[in-house]
C-alpha positions as protocol buffer text, in pm:
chain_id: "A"
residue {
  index: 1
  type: UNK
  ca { x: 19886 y: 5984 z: 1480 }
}
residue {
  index: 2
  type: UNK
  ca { x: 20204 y: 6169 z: 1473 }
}
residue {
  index: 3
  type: UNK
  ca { x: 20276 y: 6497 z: 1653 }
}
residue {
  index: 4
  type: UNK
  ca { x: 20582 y: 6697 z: 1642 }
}
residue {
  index: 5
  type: UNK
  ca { x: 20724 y: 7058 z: 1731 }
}
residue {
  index: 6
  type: UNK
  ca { x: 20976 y: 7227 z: 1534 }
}
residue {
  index: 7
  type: UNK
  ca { x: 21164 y: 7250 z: 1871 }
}
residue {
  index: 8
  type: UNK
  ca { x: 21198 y: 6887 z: 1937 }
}
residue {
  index: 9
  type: UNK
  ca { x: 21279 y: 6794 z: 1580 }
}
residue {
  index: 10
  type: UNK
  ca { x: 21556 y: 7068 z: 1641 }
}
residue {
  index: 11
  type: UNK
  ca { x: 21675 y: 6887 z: 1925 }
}
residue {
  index: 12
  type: UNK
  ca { x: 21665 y: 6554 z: 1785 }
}
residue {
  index: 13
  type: UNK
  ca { x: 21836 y: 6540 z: 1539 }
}
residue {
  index: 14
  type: UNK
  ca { x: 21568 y: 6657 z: 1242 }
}
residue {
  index: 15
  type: UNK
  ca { x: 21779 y: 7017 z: 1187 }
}
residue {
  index: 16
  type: UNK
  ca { x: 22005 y: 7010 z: 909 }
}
residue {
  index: 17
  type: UNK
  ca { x: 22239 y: 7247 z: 810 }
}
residue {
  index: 18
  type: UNK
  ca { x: 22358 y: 7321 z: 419 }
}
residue {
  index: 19
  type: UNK
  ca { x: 22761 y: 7275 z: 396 }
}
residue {
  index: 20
  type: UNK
  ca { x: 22742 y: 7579 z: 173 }
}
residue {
  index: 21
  type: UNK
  ca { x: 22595 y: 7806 z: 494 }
}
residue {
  index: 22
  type: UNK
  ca { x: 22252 y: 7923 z: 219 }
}
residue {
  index: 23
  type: UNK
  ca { x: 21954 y: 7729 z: 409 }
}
residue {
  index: 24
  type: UNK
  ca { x: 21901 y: 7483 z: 735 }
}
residue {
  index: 25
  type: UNK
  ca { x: 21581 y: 7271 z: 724 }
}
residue {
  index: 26
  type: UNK
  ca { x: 21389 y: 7112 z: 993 }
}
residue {
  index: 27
  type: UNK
  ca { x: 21256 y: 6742 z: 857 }
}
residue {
  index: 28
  type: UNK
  ca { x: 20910 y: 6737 z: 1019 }
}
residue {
  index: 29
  type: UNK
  ca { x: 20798 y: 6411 z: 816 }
}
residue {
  index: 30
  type: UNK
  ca { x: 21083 y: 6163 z: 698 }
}
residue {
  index: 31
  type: UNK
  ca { x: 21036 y: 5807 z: 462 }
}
residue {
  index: 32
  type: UNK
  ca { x: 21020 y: 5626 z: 796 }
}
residue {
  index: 33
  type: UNK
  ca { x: 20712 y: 5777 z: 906 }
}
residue {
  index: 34
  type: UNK
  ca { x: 20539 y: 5605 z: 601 }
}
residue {
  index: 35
  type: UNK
  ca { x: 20315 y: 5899 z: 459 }
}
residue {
  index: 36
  type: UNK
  ca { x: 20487 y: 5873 z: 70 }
}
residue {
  index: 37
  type: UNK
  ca { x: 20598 y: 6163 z: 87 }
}
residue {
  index: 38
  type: UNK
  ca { x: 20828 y: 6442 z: 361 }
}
residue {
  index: 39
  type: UNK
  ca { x: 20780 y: 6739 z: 496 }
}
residue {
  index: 40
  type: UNK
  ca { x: 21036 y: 7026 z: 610 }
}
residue {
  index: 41
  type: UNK
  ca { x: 21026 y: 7352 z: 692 }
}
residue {
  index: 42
  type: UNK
  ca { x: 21316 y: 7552 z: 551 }
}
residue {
  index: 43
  type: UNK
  ca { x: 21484 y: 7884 z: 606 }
}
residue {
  index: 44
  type: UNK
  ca { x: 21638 y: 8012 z: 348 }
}
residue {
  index: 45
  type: UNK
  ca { x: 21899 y: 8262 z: 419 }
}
residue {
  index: 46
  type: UNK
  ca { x: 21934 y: 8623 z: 376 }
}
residue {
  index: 47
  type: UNK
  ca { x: 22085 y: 8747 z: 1 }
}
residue {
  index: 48
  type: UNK
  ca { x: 22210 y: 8361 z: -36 }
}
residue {
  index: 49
  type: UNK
  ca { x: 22205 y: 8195 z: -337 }
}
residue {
  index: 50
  type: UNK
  ca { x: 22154 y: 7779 z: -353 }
}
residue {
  index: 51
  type: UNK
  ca { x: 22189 y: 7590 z: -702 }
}
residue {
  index: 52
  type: UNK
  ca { x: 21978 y: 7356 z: -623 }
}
residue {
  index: 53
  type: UNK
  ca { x: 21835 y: 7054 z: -898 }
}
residue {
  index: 54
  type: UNK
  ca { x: 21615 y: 6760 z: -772 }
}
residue {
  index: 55
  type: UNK
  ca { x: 21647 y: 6458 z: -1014 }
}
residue {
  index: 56
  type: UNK
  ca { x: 21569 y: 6241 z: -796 }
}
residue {
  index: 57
  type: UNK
  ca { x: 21249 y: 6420 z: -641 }
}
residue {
  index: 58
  type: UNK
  ca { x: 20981 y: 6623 z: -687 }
}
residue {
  index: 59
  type: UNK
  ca { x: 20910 y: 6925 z: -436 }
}
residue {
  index: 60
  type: UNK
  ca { x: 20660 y: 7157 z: -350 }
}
residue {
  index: 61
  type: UNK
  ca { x: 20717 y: 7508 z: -203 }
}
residue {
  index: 62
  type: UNK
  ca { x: 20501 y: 7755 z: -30 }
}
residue {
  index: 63
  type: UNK
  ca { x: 20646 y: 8053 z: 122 }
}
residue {
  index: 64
  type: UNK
  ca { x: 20543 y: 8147 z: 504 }
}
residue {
  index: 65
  type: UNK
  ca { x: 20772 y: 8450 z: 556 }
}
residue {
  index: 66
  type: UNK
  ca { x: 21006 y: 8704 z: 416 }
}
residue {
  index: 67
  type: UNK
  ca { x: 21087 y: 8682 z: 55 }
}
residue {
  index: 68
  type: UNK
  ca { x: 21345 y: 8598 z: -202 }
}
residue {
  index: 69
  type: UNK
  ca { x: 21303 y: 8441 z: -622 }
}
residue {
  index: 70
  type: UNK
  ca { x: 21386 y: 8125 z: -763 }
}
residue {
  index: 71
  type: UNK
  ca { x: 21569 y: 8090 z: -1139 }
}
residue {
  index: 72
  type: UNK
  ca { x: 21452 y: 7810 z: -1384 }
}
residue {
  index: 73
  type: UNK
  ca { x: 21780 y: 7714 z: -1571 }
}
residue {
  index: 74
  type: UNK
  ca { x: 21667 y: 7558 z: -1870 }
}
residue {
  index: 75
  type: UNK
  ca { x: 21490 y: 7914 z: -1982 }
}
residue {
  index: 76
  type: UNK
  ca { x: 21665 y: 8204 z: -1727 }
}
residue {
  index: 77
  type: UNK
  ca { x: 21324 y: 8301 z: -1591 }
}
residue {
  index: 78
  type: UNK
  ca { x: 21295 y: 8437 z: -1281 }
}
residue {
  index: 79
  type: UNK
  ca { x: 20976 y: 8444 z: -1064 }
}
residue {
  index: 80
  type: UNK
  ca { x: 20965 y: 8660 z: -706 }
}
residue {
  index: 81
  type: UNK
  ca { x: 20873 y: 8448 z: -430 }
}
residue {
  index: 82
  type: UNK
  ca { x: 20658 y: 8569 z: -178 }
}
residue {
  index: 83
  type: UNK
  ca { x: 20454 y: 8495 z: 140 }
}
residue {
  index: 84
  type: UNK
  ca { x: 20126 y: 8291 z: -40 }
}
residue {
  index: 85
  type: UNK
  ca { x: 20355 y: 8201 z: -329 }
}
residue {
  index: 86
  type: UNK
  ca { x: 20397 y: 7846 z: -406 }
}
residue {
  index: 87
  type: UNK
  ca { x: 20623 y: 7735 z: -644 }
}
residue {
  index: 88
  type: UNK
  ca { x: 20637 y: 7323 z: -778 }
}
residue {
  index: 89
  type: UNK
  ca { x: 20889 y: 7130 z: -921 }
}
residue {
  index: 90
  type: UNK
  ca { x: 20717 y: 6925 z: -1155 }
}
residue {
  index: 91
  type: UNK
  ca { x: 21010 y: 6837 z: -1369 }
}
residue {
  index: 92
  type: UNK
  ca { x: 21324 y: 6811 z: -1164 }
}
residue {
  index: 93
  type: UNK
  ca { x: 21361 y: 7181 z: -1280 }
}
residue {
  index: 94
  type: UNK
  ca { x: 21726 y: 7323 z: -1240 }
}
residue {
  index: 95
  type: UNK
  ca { x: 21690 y: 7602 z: -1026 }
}
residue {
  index: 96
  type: UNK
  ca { x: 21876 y: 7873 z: -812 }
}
residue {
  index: 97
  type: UNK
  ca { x: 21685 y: 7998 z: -492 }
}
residue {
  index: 98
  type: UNK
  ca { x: 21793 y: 8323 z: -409 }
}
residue {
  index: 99
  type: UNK
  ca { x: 21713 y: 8429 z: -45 }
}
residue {
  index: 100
  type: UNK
  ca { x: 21559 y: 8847 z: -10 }
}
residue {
  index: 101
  type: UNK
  ca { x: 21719 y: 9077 z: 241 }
}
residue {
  index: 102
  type: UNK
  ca { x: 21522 y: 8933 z: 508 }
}
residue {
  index: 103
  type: UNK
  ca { x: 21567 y: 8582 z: 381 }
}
residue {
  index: 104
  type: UNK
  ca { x: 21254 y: 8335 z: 416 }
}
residue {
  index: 105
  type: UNK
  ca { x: 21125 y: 8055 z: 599 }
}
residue {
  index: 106
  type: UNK
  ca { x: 20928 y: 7843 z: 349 }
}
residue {
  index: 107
  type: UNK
  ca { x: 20781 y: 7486 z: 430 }
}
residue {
  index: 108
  type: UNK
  ca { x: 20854 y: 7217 z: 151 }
}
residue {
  index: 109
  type: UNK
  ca { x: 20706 y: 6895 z: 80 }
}
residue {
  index: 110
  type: UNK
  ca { x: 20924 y: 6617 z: -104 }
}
residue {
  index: 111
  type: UNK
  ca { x: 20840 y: 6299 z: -305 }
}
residue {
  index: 112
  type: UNK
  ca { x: 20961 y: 6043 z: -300 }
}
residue {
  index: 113
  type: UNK
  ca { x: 21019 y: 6140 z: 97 }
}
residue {
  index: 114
  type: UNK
  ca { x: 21342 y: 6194 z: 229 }
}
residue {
  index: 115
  type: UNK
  ca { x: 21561 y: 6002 z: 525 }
}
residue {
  index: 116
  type: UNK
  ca { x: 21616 y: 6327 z: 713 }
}
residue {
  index: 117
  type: UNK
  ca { x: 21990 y: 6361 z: 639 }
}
residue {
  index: 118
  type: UNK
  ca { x: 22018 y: 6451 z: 282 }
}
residue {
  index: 119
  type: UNK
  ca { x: 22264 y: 6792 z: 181 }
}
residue {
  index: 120
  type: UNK
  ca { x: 22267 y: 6864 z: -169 }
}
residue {
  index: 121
  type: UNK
  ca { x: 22568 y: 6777 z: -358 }
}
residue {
  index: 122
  type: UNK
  ca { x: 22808 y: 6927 z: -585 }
}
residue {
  index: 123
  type: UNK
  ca { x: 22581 y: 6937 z: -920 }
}
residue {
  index: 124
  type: UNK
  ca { x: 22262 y: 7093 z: -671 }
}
residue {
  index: 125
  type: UNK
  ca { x: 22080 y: 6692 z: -607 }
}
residue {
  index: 126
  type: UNK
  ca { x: 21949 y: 6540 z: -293 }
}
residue {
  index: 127
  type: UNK
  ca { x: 22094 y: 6177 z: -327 }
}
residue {
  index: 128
  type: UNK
  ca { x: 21788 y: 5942 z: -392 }
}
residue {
  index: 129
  type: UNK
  ca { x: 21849 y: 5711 z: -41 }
}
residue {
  index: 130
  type: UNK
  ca { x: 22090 y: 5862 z: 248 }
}
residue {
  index: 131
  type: UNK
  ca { x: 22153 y: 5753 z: 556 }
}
residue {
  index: 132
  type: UNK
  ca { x: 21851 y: 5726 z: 826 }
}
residue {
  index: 133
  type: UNK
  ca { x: 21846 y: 5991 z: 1125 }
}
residue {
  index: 134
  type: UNK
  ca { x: 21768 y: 5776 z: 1420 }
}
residue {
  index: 135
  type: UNK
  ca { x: 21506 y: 5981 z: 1556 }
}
C-alpha cells in the first residue's frame, strides 16, 4: 500500500510549477508507482488562461473547489467548470483552461501515467517520457 500527504509530496519534490505562472500540480501517483495510470491534484490559478493539448495522454478532471471553464478548440465550445464537474479528455482534445476569479483546485488523473516532472511545452503537450523525480 501506498500512502501520501499533499504536504510531503510538496516537500519532496512532487510540486511542480507551470513556467507560464497559470497552474502548480502536486503528483500524488507517478509511472513508478506502477498503478497504469497518475494522479495530481492541480490548482489552477485565478483569471489564468493555459493552452493546454495532451497528444500523448488522456486525462480526467473533476473539480474540488472554486471555478473556472475549459475551451474545446476544434469546435470553440465552452463548458463552465464547477465543483462536481468532471470534464474527460477522451481525444487528446485541444483545450484552453481558464481559471474563475477564485481560481480552482481540481484533482486530475493521467494515462498513460506521468514521471512527475512534466511542464507543458510550447504547442500545450506533456512530453510522452520526462525525466524521473527521485522521490
Amino acid at each position: 500500500m501506498i500512502v501520501r500527504t499533499l504536504k510531503e509530496c510538496a516537500e519532496n519534490g512532487r510540486k511542480i510549477f507551470s513556467e507560464t505562472n497559470t497552474w502548480d500540480s502536486t503528483r500524488l501517483s507517478l509511472k513508478d508507482d506502477g498503478m497504469g495510470f497518475s494522479f495530481h491534484i492541480t490548482n489552477i490559478y485565478p483569471n489564468s488562461e493555459t493552452h493546454i493539448w495532451y497528444q500523448n495522454h488522456l486525462e480526467t478532471v473533476y473539480c474540488i473547489s472554486g471555478s473556472g471553464e475549459v475551451e474545446t478548440l476544434a469546435d470553440g465550445k465552452i463548458y463552465k467548470i464547477e465543483p462536481g464537474t468532471v470534464y474527460i479528455l477522451d481525444k487528446n482534445d485541444r483545450h484552453l483552461l481558464r481559471g474563475g476569479p477564485e481560481g480552482m483546485q481540481v484533482a486530475c488523473a493521467f494515462n498513460p501515467p506521468l514521471n512527475g516532472k512534466e511542464v507543458h511545452d510550447e504547442n500545450g503537450v506533456y512530453p510522452l517520457e520526462a525525466e524521473v523525480v527521485n522521490a
